[in-house]
VOKEKOL-833850 format. One record per residue (C-alpha): residue number from 1; x, y, z. Coordinates in steps of 0.05 Angstrom, whole numbers, plus 32768, in hexadecimal, padded with zeros to 4 digits. Layout:
! residues N
REC:num:X:Y:Z
REC:NUM:X:Y:Z
...
***
This chain:
! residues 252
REC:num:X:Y:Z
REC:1:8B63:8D7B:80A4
REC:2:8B8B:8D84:80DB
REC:3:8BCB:8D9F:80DB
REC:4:8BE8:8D9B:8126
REC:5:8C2A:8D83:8134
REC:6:8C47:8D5C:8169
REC:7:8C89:8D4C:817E
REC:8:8C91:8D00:81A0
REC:9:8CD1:8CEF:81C3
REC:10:8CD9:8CA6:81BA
REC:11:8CAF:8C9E:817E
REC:12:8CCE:8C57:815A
REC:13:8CB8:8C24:8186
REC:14:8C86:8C0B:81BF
REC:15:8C52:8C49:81DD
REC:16:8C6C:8C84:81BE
REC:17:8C69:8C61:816B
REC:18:8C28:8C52:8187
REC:19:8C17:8C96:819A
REC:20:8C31:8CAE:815A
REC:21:8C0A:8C83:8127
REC:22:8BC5:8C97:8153
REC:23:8BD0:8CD8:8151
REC:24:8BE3:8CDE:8105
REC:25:8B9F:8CB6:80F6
REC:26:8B7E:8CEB:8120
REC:27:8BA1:8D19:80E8
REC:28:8BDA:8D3B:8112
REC:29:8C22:8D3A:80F1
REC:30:8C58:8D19:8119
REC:31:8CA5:8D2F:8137
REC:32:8CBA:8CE8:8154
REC:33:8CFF:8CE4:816F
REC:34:8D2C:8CA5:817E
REC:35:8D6B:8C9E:819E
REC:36:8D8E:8C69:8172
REC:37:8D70:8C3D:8146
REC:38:8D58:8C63:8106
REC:39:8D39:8C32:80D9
REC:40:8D07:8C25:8119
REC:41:8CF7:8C6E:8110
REC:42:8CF3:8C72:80BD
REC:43:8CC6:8C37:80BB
REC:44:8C92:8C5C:80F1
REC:45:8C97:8C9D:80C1
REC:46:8C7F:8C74:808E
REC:47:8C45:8C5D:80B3
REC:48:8C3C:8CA2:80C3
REC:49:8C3C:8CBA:8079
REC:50:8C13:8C7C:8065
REC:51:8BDD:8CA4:808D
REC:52:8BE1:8CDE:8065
REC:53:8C04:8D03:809B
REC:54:8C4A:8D25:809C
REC:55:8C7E:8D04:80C7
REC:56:8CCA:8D14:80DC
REC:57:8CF9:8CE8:8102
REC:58:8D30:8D0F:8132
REC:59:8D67:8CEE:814F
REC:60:8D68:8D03:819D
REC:61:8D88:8CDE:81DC
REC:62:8D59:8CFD:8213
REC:63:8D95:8CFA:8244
REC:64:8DBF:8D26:8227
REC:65:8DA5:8D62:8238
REC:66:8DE7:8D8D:821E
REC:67:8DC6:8D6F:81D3
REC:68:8D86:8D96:81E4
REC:69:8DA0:8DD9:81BC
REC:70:8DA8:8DAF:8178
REC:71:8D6C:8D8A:8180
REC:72:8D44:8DC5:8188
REC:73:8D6E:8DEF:8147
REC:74:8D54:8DA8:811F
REC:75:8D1B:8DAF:8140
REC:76:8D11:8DF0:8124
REC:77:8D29:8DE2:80D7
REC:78:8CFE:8DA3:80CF
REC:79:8CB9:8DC6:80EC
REC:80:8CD0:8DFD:80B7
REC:81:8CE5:8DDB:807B
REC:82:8CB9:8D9E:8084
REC:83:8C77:8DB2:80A2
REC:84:8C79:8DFA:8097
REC:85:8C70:8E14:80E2
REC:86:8CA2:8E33:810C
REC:87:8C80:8E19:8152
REC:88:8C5B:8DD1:815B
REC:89:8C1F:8DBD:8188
REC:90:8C2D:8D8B:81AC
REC:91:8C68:8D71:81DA
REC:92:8C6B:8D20:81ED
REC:93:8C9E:8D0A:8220
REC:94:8C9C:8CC9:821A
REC:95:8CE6:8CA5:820F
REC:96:8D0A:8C83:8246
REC:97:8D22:8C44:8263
REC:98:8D16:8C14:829D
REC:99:8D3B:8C03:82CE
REC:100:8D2F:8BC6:8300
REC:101:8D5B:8BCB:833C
REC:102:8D43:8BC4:838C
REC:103:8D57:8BFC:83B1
REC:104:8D97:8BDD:83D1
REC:105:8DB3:8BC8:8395
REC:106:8DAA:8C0D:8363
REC:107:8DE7:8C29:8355
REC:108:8DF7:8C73:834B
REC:109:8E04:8C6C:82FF
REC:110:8DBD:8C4D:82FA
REC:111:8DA8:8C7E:8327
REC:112:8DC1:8CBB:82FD
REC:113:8DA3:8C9B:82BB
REC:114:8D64:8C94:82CF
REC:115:8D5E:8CD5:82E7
REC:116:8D84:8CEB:82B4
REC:117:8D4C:8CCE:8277
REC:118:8D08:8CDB:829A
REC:119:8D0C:8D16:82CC
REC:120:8D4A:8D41:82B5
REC:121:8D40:8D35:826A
REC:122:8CF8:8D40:826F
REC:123:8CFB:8D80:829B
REC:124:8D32:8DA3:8267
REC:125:8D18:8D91:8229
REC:126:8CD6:8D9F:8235
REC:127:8CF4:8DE6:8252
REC:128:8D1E:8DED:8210
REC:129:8CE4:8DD8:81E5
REC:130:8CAB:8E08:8206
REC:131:8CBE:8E42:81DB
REC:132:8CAE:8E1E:81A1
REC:133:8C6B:8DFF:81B8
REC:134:8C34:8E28:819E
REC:135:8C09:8E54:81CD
REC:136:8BC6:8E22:81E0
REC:137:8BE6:8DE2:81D3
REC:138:8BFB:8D9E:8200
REC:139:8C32:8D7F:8222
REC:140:8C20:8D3D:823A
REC:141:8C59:8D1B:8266
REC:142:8C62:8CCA:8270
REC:143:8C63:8CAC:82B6
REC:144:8C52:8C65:82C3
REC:145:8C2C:8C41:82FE
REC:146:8C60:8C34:8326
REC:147:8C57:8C78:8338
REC:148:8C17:8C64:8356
REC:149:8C27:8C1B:8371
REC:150:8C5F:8BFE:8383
REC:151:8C8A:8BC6:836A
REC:152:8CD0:8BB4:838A
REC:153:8D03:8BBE:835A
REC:154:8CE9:8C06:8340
REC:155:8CF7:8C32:8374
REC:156:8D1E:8C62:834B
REC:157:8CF4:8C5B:830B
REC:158:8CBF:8C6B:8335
REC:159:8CD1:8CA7:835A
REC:160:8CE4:8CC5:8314
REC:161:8CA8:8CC6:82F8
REC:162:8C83:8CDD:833D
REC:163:8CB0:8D16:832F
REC:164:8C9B:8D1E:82E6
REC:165:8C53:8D1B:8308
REC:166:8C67:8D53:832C
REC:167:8C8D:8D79:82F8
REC:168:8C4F:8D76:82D3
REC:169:8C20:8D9B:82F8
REC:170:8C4E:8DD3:8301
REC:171:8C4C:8DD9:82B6
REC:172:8C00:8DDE:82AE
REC:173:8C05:8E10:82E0
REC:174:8C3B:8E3C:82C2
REC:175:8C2C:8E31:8281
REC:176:8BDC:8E48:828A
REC:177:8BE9:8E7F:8270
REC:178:8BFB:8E72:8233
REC:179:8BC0:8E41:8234
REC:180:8BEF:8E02:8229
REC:181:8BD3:8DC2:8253
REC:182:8C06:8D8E:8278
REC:183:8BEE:8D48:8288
REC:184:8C06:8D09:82A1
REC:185:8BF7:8CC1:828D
REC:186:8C0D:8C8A:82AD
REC:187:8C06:8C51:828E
REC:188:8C01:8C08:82AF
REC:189:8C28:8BCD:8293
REC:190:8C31:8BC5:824C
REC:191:8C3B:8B8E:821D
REC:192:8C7D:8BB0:81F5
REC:193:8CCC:8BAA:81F6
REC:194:8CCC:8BDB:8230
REC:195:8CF8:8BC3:8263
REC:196:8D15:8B85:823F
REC:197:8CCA:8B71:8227
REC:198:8CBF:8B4E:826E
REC:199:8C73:8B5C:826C
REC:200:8C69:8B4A:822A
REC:201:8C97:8B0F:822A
REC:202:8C91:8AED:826B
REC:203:8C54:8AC7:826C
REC:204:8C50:8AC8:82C5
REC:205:8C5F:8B1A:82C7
REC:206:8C26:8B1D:8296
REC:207:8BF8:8AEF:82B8
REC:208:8C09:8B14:82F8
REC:209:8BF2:8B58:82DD
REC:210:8BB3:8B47:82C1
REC:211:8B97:8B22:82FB
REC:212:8BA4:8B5F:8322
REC:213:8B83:8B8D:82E7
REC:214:8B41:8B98:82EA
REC:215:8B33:8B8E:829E
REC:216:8B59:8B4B:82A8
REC:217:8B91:8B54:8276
REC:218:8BDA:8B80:8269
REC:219:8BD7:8BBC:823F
REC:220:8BE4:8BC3:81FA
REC:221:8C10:8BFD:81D9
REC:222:8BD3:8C15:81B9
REC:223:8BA4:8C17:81F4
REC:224:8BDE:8C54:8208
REC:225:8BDD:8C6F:81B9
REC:226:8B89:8C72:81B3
REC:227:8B85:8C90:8201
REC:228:8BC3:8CCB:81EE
REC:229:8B9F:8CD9:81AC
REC:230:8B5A:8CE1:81DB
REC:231:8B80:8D13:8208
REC:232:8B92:8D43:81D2
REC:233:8B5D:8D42:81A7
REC:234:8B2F:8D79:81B6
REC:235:8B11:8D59:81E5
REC:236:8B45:8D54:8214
REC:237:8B54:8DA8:8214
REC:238:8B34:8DBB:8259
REC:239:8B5E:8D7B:827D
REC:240:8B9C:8D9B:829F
REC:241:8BC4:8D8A:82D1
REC:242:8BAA:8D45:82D5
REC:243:8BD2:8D00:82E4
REC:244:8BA5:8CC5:82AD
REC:245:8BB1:8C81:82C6
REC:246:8BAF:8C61:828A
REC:247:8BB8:8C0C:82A2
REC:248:8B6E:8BEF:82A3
REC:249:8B61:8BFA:82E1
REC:250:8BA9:8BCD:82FD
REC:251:8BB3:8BC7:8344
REC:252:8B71:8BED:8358
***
């Protein structure tokens, strides 16, 4: 059995419990995080554990990078005293926010969060994290395909994760070495709570989408969960460097 780990930021709800439950049915144990509500992330351990895997829940605001240091010390006990490893396999950035604003009306503050959630708190964890990922294993970053097309409204969103995009392949480049892979996906719209659930709930913004998808619908959490636990299964070890749309085929 399989006895990888891998460490999810934003692991209670929408993509990344998705992600989480895959992966444990694929047999890998799980390190989700969440940034505040804790029952969210006790019930998806559960699910986890249901699976026969192991499964720990960390509490982690990906903004705060000055948290980073006690994260990582947790980080540390929990792989030791839970799983019995001192490093883990795989890193997931996946938590963040939305943020719908057109360019003439974003304000610094929203400015600075966003930036502060996907590119800053990506970049320095990930950097605080590497020494603990063991030698040959994955980091797989989350960008979204608005980094791709455009939609007024997501200008800043957007040029975040173009950034992560970047970020990314700088990673599988530095990190060859050690023969640990970085990848991208990008997923299209999804039907979750992301963003106030507006693609989920409103029936026009969903219509919308999947007449301009070429598989004629939205995307479901778990078409992102069943295409991350593709990439790193053993299959996916000699893709590097490489930006996955993951959408259906939207806005082609």
């Amino acid at each position: 059995m399989d006895t990888r780990i891998v460490v999810i930021t934003g692991a209670n709800r929408g993509l990344g419990r998705s992600m989480a439950l895959h992966l444990a049915a694929q047999g890998v144990h799980v390190i989700g995080t969440y940034r505040n509500n804790g029952d969210e992330a006790a019930a998806v351990a559960k699910e986890i554990e249901a699976k026969g895997r192991k499964a720990a829940m960390l509490r982690l605001d990906v903004a705060n990078t000055a948290s980073f240091g006690a994260f990582a010390t947790e980080l540390e006990r929990v792989l030791e005293t839970r799983f019995g490893r001192t490093r883990f396999d795989f890193l997931i950035n996946n938590a963040g926010v939305a943020l719908y604003a057109n360019i003439v009306d974003t304000t610094e503050e929203q400015f600075d969060e966003i930036v502060s959630i996907h590119f800053k708190g990506t970049f320095f964890l990930t950097q605080r994290l590497l020494p603990m990922i063991a030698d040959g294993g994955r980091i797989l970053n989350v960008s979204s395909g608005l980094a791709r097309m455009t939609n007024p409204g997501s200008a800043v969103y957007a040029a975040n994760k173009a950034a992560v995009e970047t970020f990314t392949r700088y990673l599988a480049k530095e990190l060859g070495p050690r023969g640990i892979t970085a990848n991208v996906i990008a997923p299209g719209a999804i039907a979750t709570d992301f963003g106030g659930g507006r693609v989920r709930d409103n029936a026009d913004i969903n219509r919308t989408i999947a007449g301009i998808t070429a598989l004629g619908r939205v995307g479901q959490p778990d078409d992102i969960g069943l295409a991350v636990a593709a990439l790193l299964s053993e299959g996916g070890r000699w893709i590097n460097g490489q930006r996955i749309d993951v959408s259906g085929g939207q806005a082609l």
